[in-house]
N, C-alpha and C positions, 0 to 999 in steps of 0.2 A: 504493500500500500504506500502512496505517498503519502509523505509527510510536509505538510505546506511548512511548516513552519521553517524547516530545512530546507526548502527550494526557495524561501523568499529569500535565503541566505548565500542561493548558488554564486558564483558570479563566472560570467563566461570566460576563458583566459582569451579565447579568439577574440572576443568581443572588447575585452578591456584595452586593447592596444588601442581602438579608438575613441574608448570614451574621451581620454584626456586631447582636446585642438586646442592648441593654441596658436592658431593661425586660420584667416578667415578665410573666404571665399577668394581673396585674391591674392592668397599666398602669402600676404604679408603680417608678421605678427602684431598680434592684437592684444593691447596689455589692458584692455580694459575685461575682456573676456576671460581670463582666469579660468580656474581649472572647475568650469562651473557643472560637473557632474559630481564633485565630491561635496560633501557636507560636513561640516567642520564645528566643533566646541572649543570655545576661546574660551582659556582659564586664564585671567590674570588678578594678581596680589594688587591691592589697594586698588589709586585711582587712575596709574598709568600715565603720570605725566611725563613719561620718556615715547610715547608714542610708538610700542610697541604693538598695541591692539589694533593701533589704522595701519601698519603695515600688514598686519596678520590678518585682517579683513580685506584688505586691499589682493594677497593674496589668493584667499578662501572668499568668491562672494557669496556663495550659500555658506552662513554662519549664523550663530548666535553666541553671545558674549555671557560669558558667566563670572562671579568675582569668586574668590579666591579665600578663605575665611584665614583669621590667623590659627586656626584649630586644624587647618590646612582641607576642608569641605568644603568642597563645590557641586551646584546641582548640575550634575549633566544631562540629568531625565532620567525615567526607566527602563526606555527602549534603546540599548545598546546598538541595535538596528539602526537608528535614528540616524548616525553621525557615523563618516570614514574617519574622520581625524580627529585628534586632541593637539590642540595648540596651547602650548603653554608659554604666559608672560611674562617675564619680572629682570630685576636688578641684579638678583643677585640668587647664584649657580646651585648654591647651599639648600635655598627653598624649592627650588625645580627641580632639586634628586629627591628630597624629603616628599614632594608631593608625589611626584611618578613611584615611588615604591608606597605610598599610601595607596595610591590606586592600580596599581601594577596589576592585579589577577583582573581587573574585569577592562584591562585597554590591551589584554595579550593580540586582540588580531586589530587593533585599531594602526594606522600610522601617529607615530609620537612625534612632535615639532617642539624644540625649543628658540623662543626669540626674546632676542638682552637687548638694551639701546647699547651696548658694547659687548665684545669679549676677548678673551686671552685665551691663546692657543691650550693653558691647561684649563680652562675653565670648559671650553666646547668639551676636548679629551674626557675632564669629568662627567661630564653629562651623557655623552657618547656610552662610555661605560655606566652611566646606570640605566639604561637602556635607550633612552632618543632613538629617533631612528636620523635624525640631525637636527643641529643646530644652526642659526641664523642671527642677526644682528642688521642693526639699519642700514648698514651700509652694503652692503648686497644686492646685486640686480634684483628686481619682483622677477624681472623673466628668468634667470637663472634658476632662484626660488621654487617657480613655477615648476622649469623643467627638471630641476633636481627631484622635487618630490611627486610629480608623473612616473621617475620612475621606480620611487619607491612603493610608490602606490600598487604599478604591475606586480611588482618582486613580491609585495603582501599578500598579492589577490591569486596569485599562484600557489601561496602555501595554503592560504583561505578554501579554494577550491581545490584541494588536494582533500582538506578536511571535509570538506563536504561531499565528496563522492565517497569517501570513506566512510561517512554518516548514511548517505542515503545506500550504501550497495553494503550489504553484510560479504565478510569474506566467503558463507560458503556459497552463497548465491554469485560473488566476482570467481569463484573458482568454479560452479559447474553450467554460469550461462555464458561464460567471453574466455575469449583466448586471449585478446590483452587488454591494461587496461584504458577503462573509456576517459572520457573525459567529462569536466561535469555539464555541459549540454547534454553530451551522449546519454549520461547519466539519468538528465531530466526525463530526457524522450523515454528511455526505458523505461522507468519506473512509470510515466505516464499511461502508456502502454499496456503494461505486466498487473499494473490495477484493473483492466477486463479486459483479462489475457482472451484470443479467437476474436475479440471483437475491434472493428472498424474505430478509430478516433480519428475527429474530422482533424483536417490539414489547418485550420484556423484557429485549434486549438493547441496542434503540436509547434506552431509559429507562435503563440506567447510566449515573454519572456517570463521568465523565472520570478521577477520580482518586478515592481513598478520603478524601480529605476533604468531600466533598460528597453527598449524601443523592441517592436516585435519584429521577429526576421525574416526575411525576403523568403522566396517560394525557392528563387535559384539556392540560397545559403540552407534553407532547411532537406535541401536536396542531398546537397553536403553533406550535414550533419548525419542523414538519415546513411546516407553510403561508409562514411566512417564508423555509423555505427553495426552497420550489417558484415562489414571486414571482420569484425572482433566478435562477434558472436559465435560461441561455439553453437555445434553442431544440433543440440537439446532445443535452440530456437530458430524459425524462420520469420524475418521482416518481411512481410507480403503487401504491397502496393494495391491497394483497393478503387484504384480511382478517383473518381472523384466523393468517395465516403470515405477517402482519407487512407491510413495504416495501420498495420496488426502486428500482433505477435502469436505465433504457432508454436505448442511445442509439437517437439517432433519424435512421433514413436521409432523405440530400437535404434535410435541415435547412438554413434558412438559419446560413451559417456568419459570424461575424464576418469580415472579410477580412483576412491575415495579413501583414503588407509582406514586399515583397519583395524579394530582394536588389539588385534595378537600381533601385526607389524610392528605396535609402536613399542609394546613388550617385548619386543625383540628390539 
């Protein structure tokens, strides 16, 4: 069965290489455009008169700003979902390790950003090691900014969606339906599918995205998809093309089956 809550979390790796543009329609870069597919939680300490926030927002335009308490709590919401980023603000390097390991277990798959109106090479270093995934200061291009964390952003959403076909595909069901493994589109389509298995799902529904941040994909791309995903299927299922009522999944009788150990093998 699918589990929505885990596909609302997929993120496509093929996909993600375009969400981040930063450059418009006629090639030329656009600094007002920003990396406006991620969504971003600005934490900063007091009231920010080093103007670290408007740089931070200037980078991230989907944001919201949250302050910083001295008990080191900050509301970020409930929906972890909500936000790719934590942007963190302040003066001084001491409160922005102390915060990140306050919050450390629930930002593991977020991108971490730190930003100082200055820094010193051991001050980034320190932050670097308590985990940042970078650090940043006013005087840094916003474009470099930009595309430095595009591609931190990839590098996250590839371990992200590692974890998630991992969630959504149990080992013994990755070991006796594919010969290798999918990816998490592929992943979606399957499990889409394998929830009524023999039966047609229309084409307009295996073209949704995974979650409302993602745009639904072309007839040519889901073509794709579907081909990459019929390569890795062992033998136990057939992807059947239905027309226009869309695709199936078949199992397939007296398939050869992968051979499954068995309990006097592993005693040996």
């Amino acid at each position: 069965m699918i589990n929505s809550d885990l596909l609302s979390d997929i993120s496509n790796i093929d996909d993600q290489y375009n969400v981040v543009n930063l450059q418009d329609s006629k090639g030329e870069a656009d600094g007002n455009s920003g990396i406006l597919a991620l969504s971003a939680r600005i934490a900063h300490f007091g009231t920010d008169r080093q103007g670290t926030v408007a740089f931070a927002r200037f980078v991230f335009a989907n944001n919201r700003c949250v302050r910083i308490s001295d008990e080191y709590i900050a509301d970020l919401g409930e929906r972890q979902d909500a936000f790719d980023a934590i942007v963190v603000c302040g003066n001084d390097h001491n409160r922005l390790r102390r915060f990140l390991r306050f919050y450390r277990p629930t930002l593991l798959r977020k991108i971490k950003i730190a930003v100082m109106p200055r820094s010193t090479p051991k001050e980034r270093t320190a932050l670097l090691n308590a985990g940042f995934d970078d650090v940043f200061d006013e005087k840094f291009d916003p474009m470099e900014v930009k595309l430095r964390i595009a591609a931190i952003y990839r590098r996250v959403h590839i371990y992200n969606t590692r974890r998630a076909v991992a969630a959504l595909i149990s080992p013994a069901d990755k070991r006796r339906f594919f010969r290798d493994e999918p990816t998490a589109r592929e992943a979606y389509l399957f499990n889409m599918m394998m929830a009524q298995p023999g039966q047609s799902v229309p084409i307009h529904r295996l073209r949704a995205p995974p979650s409302n941040k993602y745009e639904q994909v072309s007839i040519k791309s889901l073509q794709v998809y579907l081909t990459g995903l019929r390569k890795k299927l062992s033998p136990a299922l057939h992807l059947r093309n239905d027309g226009s009522a869309g695709y199936s999944l078949h199992m397939v009788a007296n398939a050869d089956m992968p051979r499954q150990p068995r309990a006097q093998d592993a005693e040996a």
